[in-house]
C-alpha angles and dihedrals in degrees: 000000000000126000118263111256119270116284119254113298089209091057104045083058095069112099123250115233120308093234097057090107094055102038096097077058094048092047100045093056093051090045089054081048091234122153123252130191111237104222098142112085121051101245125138123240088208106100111236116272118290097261100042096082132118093222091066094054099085094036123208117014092251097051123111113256120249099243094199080078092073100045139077121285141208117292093225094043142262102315090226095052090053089045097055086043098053083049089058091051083052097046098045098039085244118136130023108312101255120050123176100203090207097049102024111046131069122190115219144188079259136296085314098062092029079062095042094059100038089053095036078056098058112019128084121196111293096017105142117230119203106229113192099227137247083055136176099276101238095059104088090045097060100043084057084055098060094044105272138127111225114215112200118231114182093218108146102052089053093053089040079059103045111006086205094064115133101233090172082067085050093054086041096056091059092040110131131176080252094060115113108160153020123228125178130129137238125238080022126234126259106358098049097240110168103202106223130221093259094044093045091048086051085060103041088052075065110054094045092057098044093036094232130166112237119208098201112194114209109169096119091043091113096046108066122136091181132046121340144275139272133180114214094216089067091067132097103299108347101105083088095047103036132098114177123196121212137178146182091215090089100011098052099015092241092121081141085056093059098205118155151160153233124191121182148112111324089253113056079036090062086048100049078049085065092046091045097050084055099047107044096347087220141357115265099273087223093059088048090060094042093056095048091052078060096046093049093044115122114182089096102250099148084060083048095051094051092055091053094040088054098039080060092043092054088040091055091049090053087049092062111037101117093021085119085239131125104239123188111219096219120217106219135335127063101300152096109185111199132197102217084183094115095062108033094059100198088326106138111248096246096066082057100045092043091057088051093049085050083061088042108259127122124199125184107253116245100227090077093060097061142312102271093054106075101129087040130101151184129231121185109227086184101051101088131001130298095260093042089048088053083050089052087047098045077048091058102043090055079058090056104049091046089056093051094038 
């Protein structure tokens, strides 16, 4: 009996976890029982708005279940769910500046899914994709995925260096007759860049003269402590050629809900919805709900959230002054990125993060983040709380001194 064929070679050219290299250390510190830090993923420690809860859904213990919970929903998403979320873009400026919530919006299993059909709607086998670099790590993944071929293009750290650098010149330069799209996120992860409106126009001139698709990730937008922030689609004629990625994950702190969204032009949105209806079919009702209770709050949390987001972010920053680190002050988001480069001299980065991990704190390795980041790394400022985030640092930087001695 003969062999099965090979497995796919696309596939196989998607990256494993990030965290593969430093998972002995991982496991041998939860088999000792010790405590770690968990720095590594960008979750929130604030516990979701009041009224987006799932145990609210069903209401008292003795009323009656809503049994549209347990059947199948709309592919597209609960109208009323696509509608609130249409009335946030147009509150906060986000998004193109006409959305039509039944042809424009598309709900999704989070901003992962919400990628995987935008760019599953536009791209054909072998279609590049520019990725400003250093990008979310599951980008590029997903864009394979879908087909496509990511071409890495290092855009934030040379705009972290000189602000008036021209980052449409850097997307040109990598520019092929295979290129079909743009993809970068603002406020960035994992280094915070916020892209500003210069720097944005600069790259939607070039979109319109090379005709080229932009997949615009939003999911930090709420979160900027400098500057503002613009959405791209809302630029001369990119309505037509946007497609802008949200999520509550980060906005609304229900990443275990995986609700998501993508807002664009009607026809690439009723071709995600294909791709939706053959990759999860809907959206849980119940996370849908969820998510809409979130949407409709009204006790401010999301400014609350940012206050406290920004006071650890200035409180990391202070951590780590003197660290002998290069340590990027993020502008907005969930990050701060750090060039461990000046300690590890030539060292390679896992001998460092592993220490780390022995003292109980864990960092998201930079080489998932893109090729030209491998003595770089991430370190969540939004997973626990403040004081927990300074005893990860302090943690770190006793890493530090026992690798230099």
């Amino acid at each position: 009996m003969g062999e099965p064929l090979p497995l796919s070679r696309t596939a196989q050219v998607i990256r494993a976890s990030v965290f593969a290299e430093l998972a002995p250390h991982i496991e041998a510190r939860a088999r000792r029982g010790e405590d770690l830090i968990e720095l590594h993923l960008g979750d929130s420690h604030r516990a979701p708005p009041d009224g987006a809860r799932f145990s609210r859904l069903e209401g008292a213990p003795h009323d009656a279940p809503d049994p549209g919970l347990y059947r199948y929903g709309a592919i597209a998403g609960l109208d009323a769910l696509r509608e609130a979320f249409a009335q946030r873009l147009a509150a906060l400026g986000f998004g193109p500046a006409t959305v039509d919530p039944a042809a424009d919006v598309l709900v999704t299993c989070g901003a992962t899914h919400a990628l995987f059909c935008a760019t599953r709607a536009i791209l054909d086998p072998g279609d590049e994709v520019l990725v400003a670099a250093p990008y979310w790590p599951l980008a590029v993944g997903v864009i394979r995925a879908a087909g496509g071929v990511p071409v890495e293009v290092p855009v934030t750290t040379h705009l972290y260096a000189d602000p008036s650098a021209d980052a449409s010149a850097l997307f040109e330069a990598a520019v092929t007759p295979r290129t079909r799209a743009l993809y970068f996120i603002t406020p960035n992860n994992p280094d915070g860049k916020v892209f500003s409106r210069p720097t944005l126009e600069g790259m939607a001139r070039l979109a319109v003269a090379r005709g080229l698709w932009v997949f615009a990730d939003e999911v930090y937008a709420d979160y900027i402590y400098e500057g503002t922030h613009t959405s791209i689609a809302r630029l001369e004629g990119m309505a037509a050629r946007t497609l802008s990625i949200h999520s509550l994950s980060k906005s609304h702190a229900l990443a275990g809900a995986r609700v998501g969204f993508v807002v664009g032009p009607s026809r690439a949105i009723a071709v995600a919805r294909r791709i939706a209806t053959h990759t999860v079919f809907n959206v849980p009702v119940a996370a849908q709900h969820v998510a809409l209770a979130a949407l409709r709050d009204p006790d401010g949390w999301v400014d609350a959230s940012r206050r406290d987001f920004r006071q650890a972010r200035d409180a990391t920053l202070i951590a780590l002054d003197g660290a002998g680190v290069r340590a990027l002050a993020p502008d907005g988001g969930s990050y701060v990125f750090i060039d461990f480069e000046p300690v590890l001299r030539g060292r390679p980065l896992v001998e460092l993060l592993g220490a780390a991990i022995e003292r109980g704190v864990l960092l998201a390795p930079g080489p998932g983040f893109g090729e030209a980041f491998g003595s770089w790394a991430r370190l969540c400022f939004t997973a626990v709380p403040r004081e927990r985030v300074l005893d990860g640092v302090a943690r770190l930087r006793a890493a530090i001194e026992h690798l230099v001695g």
